[in-house]
C-alpha positions in Angstrom: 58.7 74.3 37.3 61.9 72.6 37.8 63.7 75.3 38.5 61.6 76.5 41.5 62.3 73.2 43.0 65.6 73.1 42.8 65.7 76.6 44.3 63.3 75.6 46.9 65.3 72.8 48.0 68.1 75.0 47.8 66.8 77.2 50.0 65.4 74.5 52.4 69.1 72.9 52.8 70.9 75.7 53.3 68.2 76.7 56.3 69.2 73.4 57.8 72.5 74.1 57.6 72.3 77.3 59.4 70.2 76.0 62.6 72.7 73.5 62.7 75.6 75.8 62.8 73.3 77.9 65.2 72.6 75.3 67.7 76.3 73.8 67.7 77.4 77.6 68.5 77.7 79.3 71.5 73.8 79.7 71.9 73.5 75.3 72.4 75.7 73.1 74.2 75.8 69.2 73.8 73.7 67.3 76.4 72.1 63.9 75.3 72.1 61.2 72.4 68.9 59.5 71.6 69.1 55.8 70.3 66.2 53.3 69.8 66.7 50.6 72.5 66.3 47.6 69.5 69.0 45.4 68.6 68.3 46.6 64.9 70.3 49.2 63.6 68.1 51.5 61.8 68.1 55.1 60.6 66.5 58.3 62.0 64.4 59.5 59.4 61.9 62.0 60.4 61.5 63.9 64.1 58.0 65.0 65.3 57.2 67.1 68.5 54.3 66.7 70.8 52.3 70.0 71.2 52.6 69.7 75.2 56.7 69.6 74.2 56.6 66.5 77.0 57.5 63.7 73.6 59.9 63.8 70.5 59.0 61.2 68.0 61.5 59.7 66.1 61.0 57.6 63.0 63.6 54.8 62.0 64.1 52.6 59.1 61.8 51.3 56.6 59.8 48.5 56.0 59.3 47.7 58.9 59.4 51.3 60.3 59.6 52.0 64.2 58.0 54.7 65.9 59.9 55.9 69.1 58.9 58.2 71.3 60.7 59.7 74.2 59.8 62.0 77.4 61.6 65.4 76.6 62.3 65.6 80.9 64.2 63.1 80.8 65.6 62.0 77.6 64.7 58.5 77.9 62.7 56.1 75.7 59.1 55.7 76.6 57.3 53.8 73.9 58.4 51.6 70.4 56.2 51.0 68.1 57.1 48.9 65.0 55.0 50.0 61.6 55.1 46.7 58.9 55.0 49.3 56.5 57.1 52.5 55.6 55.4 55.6 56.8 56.2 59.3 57.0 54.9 62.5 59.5 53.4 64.0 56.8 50.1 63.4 58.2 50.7 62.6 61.7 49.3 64.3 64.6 49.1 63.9 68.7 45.2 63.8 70.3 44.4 66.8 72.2 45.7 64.3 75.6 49.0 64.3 74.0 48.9 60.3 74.5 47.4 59.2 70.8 49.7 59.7 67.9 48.0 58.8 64.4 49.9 58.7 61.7 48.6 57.6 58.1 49.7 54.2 56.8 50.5 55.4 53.5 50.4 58.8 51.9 46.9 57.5 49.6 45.5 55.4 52.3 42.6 56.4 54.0 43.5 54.4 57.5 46.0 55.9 60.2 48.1 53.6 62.7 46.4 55.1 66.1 49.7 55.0 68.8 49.2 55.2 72.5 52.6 56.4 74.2 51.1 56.0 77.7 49.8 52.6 77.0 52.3 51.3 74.2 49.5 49.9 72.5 48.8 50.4 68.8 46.0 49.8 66.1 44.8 50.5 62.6 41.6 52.6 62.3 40.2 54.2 59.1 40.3 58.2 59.7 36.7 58.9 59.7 37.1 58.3 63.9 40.4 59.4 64.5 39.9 63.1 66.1 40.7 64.8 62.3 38.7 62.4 59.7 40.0 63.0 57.0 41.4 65.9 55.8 44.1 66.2 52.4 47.2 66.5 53.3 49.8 68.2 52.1 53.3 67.2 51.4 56.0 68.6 53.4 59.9 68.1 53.6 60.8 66.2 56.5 61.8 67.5 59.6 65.4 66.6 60.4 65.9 68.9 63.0 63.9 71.4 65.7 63.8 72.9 68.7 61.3 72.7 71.3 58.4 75.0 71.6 60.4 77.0 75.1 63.7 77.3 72.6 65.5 75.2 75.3 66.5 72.7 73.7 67.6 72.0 69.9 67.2 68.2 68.4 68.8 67.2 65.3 69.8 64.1 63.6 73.4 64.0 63.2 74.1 64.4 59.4 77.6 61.8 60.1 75.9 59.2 62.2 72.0 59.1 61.4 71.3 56.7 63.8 71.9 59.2 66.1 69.7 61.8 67.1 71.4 64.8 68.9 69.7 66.8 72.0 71.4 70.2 72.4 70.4 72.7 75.4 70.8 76.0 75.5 73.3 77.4 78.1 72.1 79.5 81.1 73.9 82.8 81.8 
C-alpha cells in the first residue's frame, strides 16, 4: 500500500514538473504576478478556477487562511476573504452564477464558508442549503498549478517564492 503511494506521488510530481517546464517554454511567455493586497506575508497554498474561467482562487496561509480571488481579464484582486480556520479546495465549488464560492470549513465538518466575490460578503451555512448538500468528498492533491479552460493562459505558484503566483500567456503567432 505504501508503495503505490509513493509511486503515485511520484508520478504526480514529476507531472508538475513537466507543465512547468511546458509553460516556461516557448509555448508560455511571462505576463503577470499575483500577490494578496494584505500587509501579511502569507503562502500560496492551493489555486482554484471558476468554471466561467472569469476568477482564479488563491488560498494563503493558515490559521487564519485568506481566500483571494482575482478577475482572469485583468489580473487584479477582486475579493479577500479571511477564513479563522485552515481550509483546503478539496470540497470547494463556485454556484452556477459563478459569484458563490463554498468551500467546507474542515474536511469532517458538515458546514461550508459560503463566499460572495461580487459582494465580498461571507458566511457559515451547514451544506444541506448550499446548492450541493452534502455529498462525500474525496481527497485530492492540491492544485499548485493550471491553465485556464481556453489554454491561454498557464498559473502556477512559483516553487522559489510561494508567495507568488505566476500568470503565463501563451504567445500569438
Amino acid at each position: 500500500m505504501n508503495f503505490i503511494k509513493i509511486c503515485l506521488l511520484t508520478a504526480f510530481f514529476s507531472a508538475s514538473l513537466y507543465i512547468n517546464t511546458m509553460a516556461q517554454g516557448s509555448d508560455y511567455q511571462y505576463l503577470a504576478t499575483l500577490k494578496p493586497d494584505m500587509q501579511r506575508k502569507v503562502l500560496a497554498n492551493e489555486l482554484f478556477l471558476s468554471p466561467d474561467g472569469k476568477h482564479i482562487i488563491v488560498n494563503y496561509g493558515n490559521k487564519p487562511t485568506f481566500i483571494v480571488a482575482y478577475s482572469t481579464e485583468d489580473w487584479k484582486q477582486v475579493a479577500i476573504f479571511r477564513l479563522k480556520d485552515w481550509v483546503d479546495f478539496s470540497s470547494a465549488y463556485v454556484d452556477t452564477t459563478n459569484q458563490q464560492f463554498y468551500v467546507k470549513i474542515s474536511r469532517v465538518s458538515t458546514q461550508y464558508h459560503r463566499l460572495d466575490i461580487k459582494q465580498g460578503s461571507q458566511d457559515i451555512i451547514p451544506c444541506d442549503i448550499t446548492p450541493r448538500g452534502c455529498p462525500h468528498i474525496e481527497m485530492r492533491m492540491d492544485v499548485k498549478s493550471l491553465y485556464t479552460n481556453d489554454k491561454k493562459f498557464f498559473i502556477s505558484i512559483n516553487k522559489q517564492n510561494k508567495r507568488e503566483v505566476k500568470i503565463y500567456q501563451k504567445r500569438t503567432e
